[in-house]
C-alpha positions in Angstrom: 120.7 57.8 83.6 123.5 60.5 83.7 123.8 60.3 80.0 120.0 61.0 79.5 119.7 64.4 81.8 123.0 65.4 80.1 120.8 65.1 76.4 117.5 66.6 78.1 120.0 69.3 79.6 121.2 70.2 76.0 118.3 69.7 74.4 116.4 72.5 77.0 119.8 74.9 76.0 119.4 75.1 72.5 115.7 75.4 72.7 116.1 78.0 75.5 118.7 79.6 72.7 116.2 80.0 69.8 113.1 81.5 71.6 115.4 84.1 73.0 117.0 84.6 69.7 116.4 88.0 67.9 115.8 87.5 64.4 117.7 89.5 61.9 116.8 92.8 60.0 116.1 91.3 56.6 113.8 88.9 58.3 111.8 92.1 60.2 111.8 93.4 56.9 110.0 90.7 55.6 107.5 90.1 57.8 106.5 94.0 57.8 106.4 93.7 53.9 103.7 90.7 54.7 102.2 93.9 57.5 101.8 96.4 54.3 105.2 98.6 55.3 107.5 99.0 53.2 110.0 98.0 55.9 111.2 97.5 59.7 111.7 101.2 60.6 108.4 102.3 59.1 106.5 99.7 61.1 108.3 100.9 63.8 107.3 104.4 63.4 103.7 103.3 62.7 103.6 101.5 65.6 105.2 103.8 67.9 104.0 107.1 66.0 101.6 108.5 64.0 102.0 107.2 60.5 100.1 104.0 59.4 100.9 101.3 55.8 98.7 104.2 53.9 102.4 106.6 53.9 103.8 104.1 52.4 102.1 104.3 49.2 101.4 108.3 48.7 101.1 108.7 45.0 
């Protein structure tokens, strides 16, 4: 019994450890490319701000 809440314990840690993990800033990057920004910081700005995806593209 003592061997399986050890192996529950641990298995609750690590998945404990990857919700409260903070993915990195190419993967932000990423996933604001899939948004329409060009990156983190301007989706950042947009969402904080006043800008929006369409100063992204100014001709």
């Amino acid at each position: 019994m003592d061997k399986k809440h050890f192996a529950l314990k641990k298995l609750l840690e690590a998945v404990e450890k990857e919700l409260l993990h903070k993915p990195n800033k190419k993967t932000l990057d990423r996933l604001s490319m899939l948004a329409g920004f060009q990156n983190w910081d301007t989706f950042q700005e947009a969402l904080h701000g006043e800008a929006d995806a369409k100063t992204n593209y100014k001709e």
